[in-house]
C-alpha positions as CSV (number, residue, x, y, z in Angstrom):
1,X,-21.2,20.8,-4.5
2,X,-20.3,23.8,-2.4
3,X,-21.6,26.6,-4.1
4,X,-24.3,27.4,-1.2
5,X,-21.7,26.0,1.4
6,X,-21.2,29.1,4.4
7,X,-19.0,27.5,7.0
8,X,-18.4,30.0,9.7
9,X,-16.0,29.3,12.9
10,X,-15.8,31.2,15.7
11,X,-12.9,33.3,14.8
12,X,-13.3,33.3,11.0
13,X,-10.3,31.9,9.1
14,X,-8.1,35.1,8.8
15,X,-5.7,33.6,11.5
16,X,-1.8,33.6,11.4
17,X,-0.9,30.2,9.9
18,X,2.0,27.8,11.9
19,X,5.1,28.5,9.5
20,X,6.6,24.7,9.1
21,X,10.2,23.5,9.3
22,X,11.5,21.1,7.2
23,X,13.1,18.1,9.0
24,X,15.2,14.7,8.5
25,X,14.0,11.8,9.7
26,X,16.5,9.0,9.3
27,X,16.2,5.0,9.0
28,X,18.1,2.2,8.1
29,X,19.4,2.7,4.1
30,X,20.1,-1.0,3.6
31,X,19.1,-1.6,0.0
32,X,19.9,-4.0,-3.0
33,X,22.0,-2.3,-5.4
34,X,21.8,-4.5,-8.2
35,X,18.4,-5.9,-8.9
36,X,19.2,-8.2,-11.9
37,X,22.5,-9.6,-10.3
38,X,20.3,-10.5,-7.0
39,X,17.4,-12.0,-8.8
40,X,19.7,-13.9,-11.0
41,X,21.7,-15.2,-7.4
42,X,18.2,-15.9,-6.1
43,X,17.5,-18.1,-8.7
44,X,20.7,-19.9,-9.0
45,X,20.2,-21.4,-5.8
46,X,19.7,-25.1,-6.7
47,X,15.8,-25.5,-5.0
48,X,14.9,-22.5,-6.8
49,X,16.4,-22.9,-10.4
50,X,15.4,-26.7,-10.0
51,X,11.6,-25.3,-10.7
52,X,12.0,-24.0,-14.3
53,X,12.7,-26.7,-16.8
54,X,12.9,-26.1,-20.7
55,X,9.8,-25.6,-22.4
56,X,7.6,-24.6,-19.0
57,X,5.4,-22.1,-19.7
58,X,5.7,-20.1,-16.6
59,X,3.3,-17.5,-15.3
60,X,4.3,-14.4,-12.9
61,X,2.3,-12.2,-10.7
62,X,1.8,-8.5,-10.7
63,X,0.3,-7.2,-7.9
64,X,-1.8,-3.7,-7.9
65,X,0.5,-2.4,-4.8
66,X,2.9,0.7,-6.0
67,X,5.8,-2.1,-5.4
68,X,9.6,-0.4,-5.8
69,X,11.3,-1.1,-9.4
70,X,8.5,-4.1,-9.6
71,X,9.0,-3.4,-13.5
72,X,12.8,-3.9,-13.0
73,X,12.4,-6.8,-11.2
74,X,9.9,-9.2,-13.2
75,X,12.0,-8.0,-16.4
76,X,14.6,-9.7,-14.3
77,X,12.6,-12.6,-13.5
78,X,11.7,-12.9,-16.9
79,X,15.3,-13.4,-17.9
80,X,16.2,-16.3,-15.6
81,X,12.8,-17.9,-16.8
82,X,13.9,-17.8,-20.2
83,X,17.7,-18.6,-19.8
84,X,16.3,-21.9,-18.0
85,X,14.2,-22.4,-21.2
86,X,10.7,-21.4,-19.8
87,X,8.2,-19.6,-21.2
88,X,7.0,-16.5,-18.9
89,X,3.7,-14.8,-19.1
90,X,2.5,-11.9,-16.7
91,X,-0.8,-12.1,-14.7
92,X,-2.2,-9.4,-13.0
93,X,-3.0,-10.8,-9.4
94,X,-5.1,-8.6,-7.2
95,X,-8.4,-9.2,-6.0
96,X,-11.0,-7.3,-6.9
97,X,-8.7,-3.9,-8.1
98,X,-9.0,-2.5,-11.5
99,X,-12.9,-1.9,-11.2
100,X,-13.0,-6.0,-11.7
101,X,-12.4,-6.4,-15.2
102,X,-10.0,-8.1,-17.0
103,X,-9.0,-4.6,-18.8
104,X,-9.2,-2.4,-15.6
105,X,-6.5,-5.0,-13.8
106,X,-4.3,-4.6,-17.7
107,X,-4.1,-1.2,-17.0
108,X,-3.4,-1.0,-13.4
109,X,-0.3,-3.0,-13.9
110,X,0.6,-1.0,-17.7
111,X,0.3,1.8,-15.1
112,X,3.3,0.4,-13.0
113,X,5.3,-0.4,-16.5
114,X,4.2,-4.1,-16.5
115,X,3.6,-4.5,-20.3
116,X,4.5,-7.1,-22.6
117,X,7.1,-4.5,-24.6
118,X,8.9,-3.6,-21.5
119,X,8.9,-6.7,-19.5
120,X,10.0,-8.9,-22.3
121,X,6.9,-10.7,-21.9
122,X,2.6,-11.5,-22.9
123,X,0.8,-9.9,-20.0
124,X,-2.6,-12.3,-19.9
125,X,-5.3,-10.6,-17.7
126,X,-8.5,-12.3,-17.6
127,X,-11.2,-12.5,-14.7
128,X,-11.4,-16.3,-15.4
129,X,-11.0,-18.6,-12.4
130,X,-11.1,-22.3,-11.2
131,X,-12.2,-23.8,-8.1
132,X,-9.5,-25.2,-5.7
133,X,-11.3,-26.9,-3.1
134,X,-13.1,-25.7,0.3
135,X,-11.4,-25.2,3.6
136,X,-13.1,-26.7,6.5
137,X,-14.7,-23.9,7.9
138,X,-16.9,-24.5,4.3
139,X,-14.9,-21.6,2.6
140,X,-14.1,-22.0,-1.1
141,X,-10.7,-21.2,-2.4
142,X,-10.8,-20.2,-6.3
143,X,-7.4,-19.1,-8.9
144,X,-6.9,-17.9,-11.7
145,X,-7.7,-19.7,-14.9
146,X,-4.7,-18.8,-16.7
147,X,-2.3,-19.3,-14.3
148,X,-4.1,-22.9,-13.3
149,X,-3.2,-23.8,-16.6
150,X,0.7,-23.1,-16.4
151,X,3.5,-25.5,-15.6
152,X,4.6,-23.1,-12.8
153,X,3.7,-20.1,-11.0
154,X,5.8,-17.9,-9.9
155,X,4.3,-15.7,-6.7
156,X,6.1,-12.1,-6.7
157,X,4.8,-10.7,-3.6
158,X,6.4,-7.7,-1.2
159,X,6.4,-8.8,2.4
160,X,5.0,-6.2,4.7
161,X,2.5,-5.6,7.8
162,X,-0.9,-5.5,6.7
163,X,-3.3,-2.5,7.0
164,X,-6.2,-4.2,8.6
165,X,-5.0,-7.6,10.5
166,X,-1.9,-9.4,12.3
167,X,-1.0,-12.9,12.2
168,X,2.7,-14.5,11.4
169,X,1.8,-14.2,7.4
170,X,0.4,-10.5,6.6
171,X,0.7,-8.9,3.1
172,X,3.0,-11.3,1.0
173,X,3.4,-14.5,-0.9
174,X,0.8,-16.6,0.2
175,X,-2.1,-13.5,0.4
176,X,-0.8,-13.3,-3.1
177,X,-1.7,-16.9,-4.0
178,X,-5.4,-16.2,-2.0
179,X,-6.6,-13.4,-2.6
180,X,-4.5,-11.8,-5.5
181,X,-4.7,-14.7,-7.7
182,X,-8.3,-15.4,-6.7
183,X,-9.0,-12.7,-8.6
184,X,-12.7,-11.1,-7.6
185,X,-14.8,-14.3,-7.1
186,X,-11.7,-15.4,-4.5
187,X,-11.1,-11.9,-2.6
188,X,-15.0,-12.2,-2.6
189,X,-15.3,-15.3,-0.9
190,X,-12.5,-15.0,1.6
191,X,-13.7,-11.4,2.6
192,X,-16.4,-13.0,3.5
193,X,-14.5,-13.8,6.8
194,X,-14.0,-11.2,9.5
195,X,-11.0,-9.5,8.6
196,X,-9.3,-9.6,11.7
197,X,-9.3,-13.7,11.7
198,X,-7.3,-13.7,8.0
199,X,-4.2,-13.7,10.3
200,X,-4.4,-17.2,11.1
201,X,-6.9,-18.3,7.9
202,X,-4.3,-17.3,5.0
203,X,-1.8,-19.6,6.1
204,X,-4.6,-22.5,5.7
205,X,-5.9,-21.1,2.5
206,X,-2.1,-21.2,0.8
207,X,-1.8,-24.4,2.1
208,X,-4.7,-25.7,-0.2
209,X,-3.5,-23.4,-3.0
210,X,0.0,-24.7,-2.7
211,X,-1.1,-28.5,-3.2
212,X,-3.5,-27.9,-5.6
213,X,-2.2,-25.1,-8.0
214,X,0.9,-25.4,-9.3
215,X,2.8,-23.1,-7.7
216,X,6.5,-23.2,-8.2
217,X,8.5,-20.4,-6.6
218,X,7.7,-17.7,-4.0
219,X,9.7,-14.0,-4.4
220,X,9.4,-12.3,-0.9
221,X,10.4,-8.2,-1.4
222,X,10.8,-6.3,1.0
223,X,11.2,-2.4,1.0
224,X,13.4,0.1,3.6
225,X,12.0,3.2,4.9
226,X,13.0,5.3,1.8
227,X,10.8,3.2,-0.8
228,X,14.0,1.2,-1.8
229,X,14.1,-2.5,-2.7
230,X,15.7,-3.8,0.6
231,X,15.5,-7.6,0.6
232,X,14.6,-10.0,-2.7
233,X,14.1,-13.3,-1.3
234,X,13.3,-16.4,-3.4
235,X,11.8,-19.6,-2.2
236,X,10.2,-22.7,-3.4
237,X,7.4,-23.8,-2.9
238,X,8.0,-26.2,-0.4
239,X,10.0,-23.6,2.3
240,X,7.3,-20.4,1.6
241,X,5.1,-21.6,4.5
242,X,8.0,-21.9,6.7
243,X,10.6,-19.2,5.8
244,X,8.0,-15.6,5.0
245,X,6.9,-15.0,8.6
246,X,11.0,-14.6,9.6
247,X,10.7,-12.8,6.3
248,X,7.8,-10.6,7.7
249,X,9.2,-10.4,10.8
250,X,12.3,-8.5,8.9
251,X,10.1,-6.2,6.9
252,X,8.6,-4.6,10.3
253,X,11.7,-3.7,11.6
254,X,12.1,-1.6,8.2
255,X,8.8,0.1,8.2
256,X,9.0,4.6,8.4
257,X,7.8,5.8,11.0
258,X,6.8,9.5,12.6
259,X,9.1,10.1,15.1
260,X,6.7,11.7,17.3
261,X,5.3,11.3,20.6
262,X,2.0,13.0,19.8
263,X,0.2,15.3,16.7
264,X,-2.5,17.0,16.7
265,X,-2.8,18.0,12.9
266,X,-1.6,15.4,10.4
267,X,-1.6,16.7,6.9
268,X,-1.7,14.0,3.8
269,X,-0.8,15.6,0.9
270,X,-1.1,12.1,-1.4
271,X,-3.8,9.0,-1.1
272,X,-3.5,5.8,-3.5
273,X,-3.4,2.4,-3.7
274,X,-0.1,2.2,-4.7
275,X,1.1,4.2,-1.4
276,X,-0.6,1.7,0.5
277,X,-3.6,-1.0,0.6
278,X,-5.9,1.4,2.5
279,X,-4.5,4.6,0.6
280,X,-1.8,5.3,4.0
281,X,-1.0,3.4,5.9
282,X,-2.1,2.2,9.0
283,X,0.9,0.7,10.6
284,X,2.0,4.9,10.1
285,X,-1.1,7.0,11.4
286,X,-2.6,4.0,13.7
287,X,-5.7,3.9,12.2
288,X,-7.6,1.1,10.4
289,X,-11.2,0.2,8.5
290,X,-11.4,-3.0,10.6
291,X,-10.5,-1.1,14.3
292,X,-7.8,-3.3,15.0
293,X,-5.7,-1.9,17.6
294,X,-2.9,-4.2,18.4
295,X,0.1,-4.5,16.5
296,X,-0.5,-0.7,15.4
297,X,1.9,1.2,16.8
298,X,2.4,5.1,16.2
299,X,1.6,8.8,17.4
300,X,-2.1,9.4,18.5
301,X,-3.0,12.1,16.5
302,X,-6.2,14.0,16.9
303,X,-6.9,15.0,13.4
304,X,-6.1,13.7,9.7
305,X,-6.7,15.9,6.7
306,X,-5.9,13.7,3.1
307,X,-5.4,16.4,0.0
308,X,-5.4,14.4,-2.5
309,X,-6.3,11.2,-4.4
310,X,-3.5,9.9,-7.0
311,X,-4.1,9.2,-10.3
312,X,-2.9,5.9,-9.9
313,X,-6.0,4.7,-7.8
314,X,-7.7,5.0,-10.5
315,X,-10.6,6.9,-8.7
316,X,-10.5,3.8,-5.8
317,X,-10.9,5.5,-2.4
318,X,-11.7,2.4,-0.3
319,X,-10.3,3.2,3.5
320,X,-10.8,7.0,3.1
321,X,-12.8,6.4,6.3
322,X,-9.4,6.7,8.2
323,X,-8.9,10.5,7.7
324,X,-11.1,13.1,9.1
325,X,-11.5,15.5,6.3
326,X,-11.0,15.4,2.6
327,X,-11.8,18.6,0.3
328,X,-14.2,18.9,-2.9
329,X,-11.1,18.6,-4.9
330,X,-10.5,15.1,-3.7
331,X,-14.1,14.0,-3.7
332,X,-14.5,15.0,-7.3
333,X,-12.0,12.4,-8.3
334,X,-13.6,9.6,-6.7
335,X,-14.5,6.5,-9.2
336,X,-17.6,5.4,-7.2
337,X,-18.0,2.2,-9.0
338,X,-14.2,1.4,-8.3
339,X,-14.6,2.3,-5.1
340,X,-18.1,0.9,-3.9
341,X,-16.4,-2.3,-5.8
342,X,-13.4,-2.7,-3.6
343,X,-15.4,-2.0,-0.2
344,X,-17.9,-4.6,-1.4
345,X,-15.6,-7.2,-2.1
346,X,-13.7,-6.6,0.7
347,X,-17.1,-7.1,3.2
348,X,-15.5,-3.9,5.1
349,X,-18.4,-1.2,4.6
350,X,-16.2,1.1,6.7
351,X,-13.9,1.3,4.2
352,X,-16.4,3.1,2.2
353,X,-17.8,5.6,4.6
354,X,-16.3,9.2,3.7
355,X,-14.6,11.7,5.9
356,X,-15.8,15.2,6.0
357,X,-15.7,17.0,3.1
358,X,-15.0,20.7,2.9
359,X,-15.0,23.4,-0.3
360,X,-10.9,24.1,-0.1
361,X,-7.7,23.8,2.1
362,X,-8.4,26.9,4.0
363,X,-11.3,25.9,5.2
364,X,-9.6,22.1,5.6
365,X,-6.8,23.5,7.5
366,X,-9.2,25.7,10.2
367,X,-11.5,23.2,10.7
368,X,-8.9,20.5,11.3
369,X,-6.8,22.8,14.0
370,X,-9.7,24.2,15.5
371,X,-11.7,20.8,16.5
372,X,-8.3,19.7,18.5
373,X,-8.7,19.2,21.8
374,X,-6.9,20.7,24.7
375,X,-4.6,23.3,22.2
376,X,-4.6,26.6,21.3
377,X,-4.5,27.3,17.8
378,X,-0.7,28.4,17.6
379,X,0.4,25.5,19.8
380,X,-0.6,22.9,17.6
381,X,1.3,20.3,16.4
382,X,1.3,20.1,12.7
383,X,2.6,17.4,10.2
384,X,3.0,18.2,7.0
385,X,4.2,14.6,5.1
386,X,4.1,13.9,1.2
387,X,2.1,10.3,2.1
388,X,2.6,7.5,4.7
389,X,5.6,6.2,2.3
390,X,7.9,8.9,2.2
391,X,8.7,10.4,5.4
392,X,12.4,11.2,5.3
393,X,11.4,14.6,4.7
394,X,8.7,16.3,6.4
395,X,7.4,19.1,7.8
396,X,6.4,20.2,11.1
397,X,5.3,23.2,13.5
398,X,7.3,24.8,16.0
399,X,5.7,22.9,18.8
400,X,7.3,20.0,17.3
401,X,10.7,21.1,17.5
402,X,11.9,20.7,21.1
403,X,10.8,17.0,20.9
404,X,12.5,16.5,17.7
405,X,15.8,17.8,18.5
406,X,16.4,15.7,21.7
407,X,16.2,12.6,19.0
408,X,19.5,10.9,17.3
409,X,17.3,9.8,14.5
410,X,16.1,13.3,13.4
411,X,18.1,16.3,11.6
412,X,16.4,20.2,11.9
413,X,17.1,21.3,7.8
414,X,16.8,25.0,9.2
415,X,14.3,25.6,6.3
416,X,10.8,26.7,6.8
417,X,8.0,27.4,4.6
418,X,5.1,29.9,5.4
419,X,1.6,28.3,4.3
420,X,0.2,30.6,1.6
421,X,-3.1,30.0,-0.5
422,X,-4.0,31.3,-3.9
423,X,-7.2,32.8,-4.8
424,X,-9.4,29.5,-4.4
425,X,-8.1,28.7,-1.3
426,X,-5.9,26.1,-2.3
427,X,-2.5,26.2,-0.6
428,X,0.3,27.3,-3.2
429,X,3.4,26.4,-1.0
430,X,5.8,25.0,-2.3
431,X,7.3,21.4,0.1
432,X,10.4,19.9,-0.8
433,X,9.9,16.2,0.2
434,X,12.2,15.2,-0.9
C-alpha cells in the first residue's frame, strides 16, 4: 500500500525520541473473590431461585464484550440452573457481531471460552428471530428464536457507561434483551433510531421484551478499574427495570481513568471489541462516533495514534474513526465485511470512516507529535497505555511528571524506557503494563 509512499516533514524524522517513565495509577481494588460462592448467594435469594423450576430448559446469554472471567461465571450459572433441575443452554447475544452469522457469533464467544465442553453446557447460536411487538414510535422489537422458545431466560449482562449515549440504563441487562438478543434484524431496526435518543428508548424496548419474552432473571456485572469482577448482581425480572440504573450508577464510579489534566500524544497500543464497544473507550479518551459530548468526561488530548487491532475483533474495526492515525500494519488486518457490517447495522457511518494511515510507527509517532498545537517537539506530552482497559500501568513523558507527582492517586515506578525501532520502523521497546 506504501511502497511509493515519501512522507517528508520539516525536520525529517531523525529526532531525539521522549524517553517514557513508567507510572502507577491507582483505583479502587474492590473485587469478588469467589465467583461460584457469589453466584451461588445470588441465586439463593428466594425471588431469584424462585425462577428455575425442575425440568425448565433455561437459556443464558453470552455477550461479544471481552467480559472478566465471563467463562467462570456462566459455568457458575450453569450450576445453580442445574442443581434447581433446569436445563441450561448458551446463546450468543450480540447484535450484529460475528460478521452476522450464526457460526461467526459461535466463535466469538468459543473465543471467550464459552463452549459447550467448558461451560458444562449446548451453546445454540442461530440468526433465527421472532417478532415481539412494535413500540409506539412504529419501531419493531424482534428476539431470538431459540431463546423465545425457552421456559426462562437468563440475561448475563456487565453494567457499564456506554460509548456512544447516556440515559439512566446504558450498556447492561436490558440493552442485552434489545439489541443483544435481537440478534441482526433487532440491532438493525433499533439503530435505525439516532443513537443519542437510545438513552431513554431502551428502557421502553425492555419493557416490551420483558412482557412478551420470557425472561426470568437479570445478572448485572460490573468490573473495577483493574479488569476485575467487582459486583455480580442478580435480579428478577420484575426488579431489573428498577434496580440496574443504581446498578449503573455504581459501575461509573469504578471506571479507569487517565489521571491527567491534558495530553497531547495518546499512544494505543491495543484496539478490539472485547476492550471496548468502540475498540477504546470513550468514557477514557472523550471521544465518540455519535459526537456526544456530555457525560464524557476525560483529558483533551490533541492526538490519538491506535497500533494495533486484536485478534479477538475478528478483523471488526467499527469506531476506528475516534483515533487520528492508524499504521499499514493495522489496516492490513481489517475484515472489511465485519466491519462495513457492524457500521451498517449500527446506522453510524462515522464509525466506519478511517483515521490516517501511515507506512510504520516512526512515521506514526512524527506525524502525531508534530501536528500538535502550541508544543515543541520535546515538550510534548506523551501516553503510552496498553488499551483504554488497563491503565494501572502506563507510561508517560517527562512533561507529564510534575503533574503527576502532586497526585495521591499516582506512584513514579522510577523506570523508564527509551523508544527504539527495528529495521522496519516498528518500535521494538519493550512496556511492562503490567
Amino acid at each position: 500500500m506504501f511502497e511509493n509512499t515519501d512522507i517528508k516533514l520539516q525536520d525529517g524524522f531523525d529526532m531525539a525520541w521522549p524517553r517514557l517513565h513508567r507510572v502507577k495509577q491507582k483505583f479502587d481494588p474492590q473485587r469478588v473473590e469467589n465467583i461460584p460462592a457469589k453466584v451461588a448467594a445470588e441465586f439463593a435469594k428466594p425471588a431469584v431461585s424462585a425462577k428455575i423450576r425442575p425440568g425448565m430448559r433455561v437459556a443464558l446469554t453470552a455477550g461479544s464484550r471481552g467480559i472478566a472471567n465471563l467463562r467462570e461465571i456462566i459455568t457458575a450459572v450453569v450450576h445453580e440452573v442445574k442443581q434447581r433441575g433446569g436445563s441450561p443452554f448458551v446463546v450468543p447475544a450480540m447484535g450484529s457481531h460475528g460478521g452476522a452469522t450464526a457460526e461467526g457469533q459461535r466463535q466469538v464467544i468459543a473465543g471467550f471460552g464459552i463452549t459447550e465442553g467448558n461451560v458444562g453446557c449446548p451453546v445454540v447460536s442461530s440468526m433465527d428471530t421472532v417478532e415481539l411487538g412494535q413500540l409506539e414510535n412504529g419501531l419493531r422489537i424482534w428476539f431470538d428464536k431459540n431463546a423465545y422458545e425457552s421456559d426462562a431466560v437468563i440475561a448475563i449482562g456487565r453494567v457499564k457507561p456506554h460509548t456512544d449515549f447516556k440515559g439512566p440504563v446504558e450498556s447492561g441487562i436490558q440493552k442485552m434483551m434489545v439489541i443483544g438478543l435481537g440478534k441482526h434484524i433487532g440491532a438493525s431496526s433499533i439503530h435505525r433510531h439516532e443513537i443519542p435518543s437510545f438513552g431513554q428508548l431502551m428502557p421502553i424496548a425492555a419493557k416490551l421484551v420483558m412482557e412478551k419474552a420470557p425472561i426470568a432473571i437479570g445478572i448485572g456485572l460490573v468490573e473495577n478499574a483493574y479488569d476485575q469482577t467487582c459486583e455480580i448482581v442478580a435480579l428478577p425480572v420484575e426488579d431489573i427495570a428498577a434496580e440496574e440504573p443504581a446498578i449503573l450508577a455504581r459501575a461509573k464510579t469504578r471506571l479507569p481513568k487517565l489521571l491527567l489534566k491534558s495530553i497531547d500524544v495518546l499512544v494505543v497500543e491495543r484496539f478490539g471489541k472485547e476492550v471496548s464497544g468502540a475498540g477504546m473507550d470513550p468514557n477514557v479518551t472523550g471521544r465518540n462516533s455519535t459526537n456526544v459530548k456530555e457525560g464524557f468526561v476525560a483529558p483533551p488530548i490533541q492526538k490519538i495514534w491506535v497500533r494495533d487491532l486484536t485478534d479477538e475483533s475478528h478483523g471488526n474495526a467499527a469506531c476506528i474513526n475516534n483515533a487520528d492515525i492508524i499504521t499499514s500494519n493495522f489496516f492490513n488486518k481489517i475484515d472489511f465485511s465485519a466491519f462495513y457490517t457492524n457500521v451498517i447495522t449500527s446506522s453510524n457511518l462515522n464509525a466506519g470512516k478511517l483515521p490516517l494511515i501511515l507506512p510504520n510507527d516512526r512515521i506514526a509517532l512524527a506525524v502525531a507529535i508534530k501536528t500538535c498545537n502550541r508544543i515543541e517537539f520535546d515538550r510534548a506530552k506523551v501516553v503510552w497505555i496498553k488499551d483504554t482497559l488497563h491503565l494501572e500501568y502506563i507510561y508517560v513523558s517527562a512533561s507529564c511528571l510534575d503533574e503527576l507527582k502532586k497526585r495521591d492517586d499516582v506512584e513514579i515506578t522510577g523506570e523508564t524506557v527509551e523508544l527504539s525501532f527495528n529495521d522496519r520502523d516498528e518500535v521494538n521497546t519493550r512496556f511492562d503494563f503490567g
